[in-house]
N, C-alpha and C positions, 0 to 999 in steps of 0.2 A: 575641854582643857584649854589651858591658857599657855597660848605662842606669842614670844617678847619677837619683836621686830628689832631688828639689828642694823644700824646705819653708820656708818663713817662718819667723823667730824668733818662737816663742810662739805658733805656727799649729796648725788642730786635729789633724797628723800627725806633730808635732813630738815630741808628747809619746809617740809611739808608736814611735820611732826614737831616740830619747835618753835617755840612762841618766840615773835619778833623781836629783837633784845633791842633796849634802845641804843642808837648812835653814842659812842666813848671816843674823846679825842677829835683830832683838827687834822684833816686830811693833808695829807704829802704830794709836793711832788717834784719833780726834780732840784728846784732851787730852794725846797727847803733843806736848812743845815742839817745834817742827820752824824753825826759820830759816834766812836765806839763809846759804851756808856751810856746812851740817850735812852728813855724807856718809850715802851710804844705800847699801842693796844692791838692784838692780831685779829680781829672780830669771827673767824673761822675757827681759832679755837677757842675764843670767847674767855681769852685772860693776857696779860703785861707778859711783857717780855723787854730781854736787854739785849741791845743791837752789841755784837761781839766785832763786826767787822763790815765798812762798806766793802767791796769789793769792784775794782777795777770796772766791769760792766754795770755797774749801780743798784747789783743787787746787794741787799742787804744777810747778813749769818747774826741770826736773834739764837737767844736761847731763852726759853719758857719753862723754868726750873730745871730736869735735867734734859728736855726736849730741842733739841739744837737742827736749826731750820732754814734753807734757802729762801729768800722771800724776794717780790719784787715791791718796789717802795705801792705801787697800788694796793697791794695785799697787806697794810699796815696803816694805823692812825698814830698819830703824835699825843705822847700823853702829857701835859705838863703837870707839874709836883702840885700839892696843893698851896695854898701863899700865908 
C-alpha cells in the first residue's frame, strides 16, 4: 500500500523532496526601498506576494492571496514588473 509523505511548506523534509526551484527576483536588504504595494517573491512558499505594511522593526505583513504573513526582509526577493 501506498503512504503519501506529508511535509510542511519550507519544513526541514521539504527541501529533500522538492526539486530545486530556480532563484526569482533580486535579494533585499535593509536599504533596499520596500513599501506598502511593492510585489515580492517568498521562495518558501514558492509564489508573489503584496507587502501590506513595513512595520517599525523592519519586518515586513505580505499577503499571498488570502495568506497574510510576518516576514523578515531575508525571507523575500524583490520582484520587478515586466518592462
Amino acid at each position: 500500500m501506498w503512504t503519501p509523505i506529508l511535509t510542511a511548506i519550507g519544513g526541514e523534509l521539504s527541501e529533500l523532496i522538492d526539486k530545486p526551484q530556480p532563484s526569482r527576483g533580486e535579494s533585499v536588504d535593509e536599504d533596499t526601498p520596500i513599501t506598502k504595494g511593492t510585489r515580492v517573491w517568498v521562495p518558501r512558499l514558492r509564489a508573489e506576494a503584496e507587502v501590506l505594511s513595513v512595520q517599525g522593526d523592519g519586518q515586513l505583513r505580505v499577503a499571498a492571496g488570502s495568506l497574510k504573513l510576518t516576514l523578515a526582509r531575508s525571507e523575500i526577493r524583490l520582484v520587478h514588473p515586466e518592462a
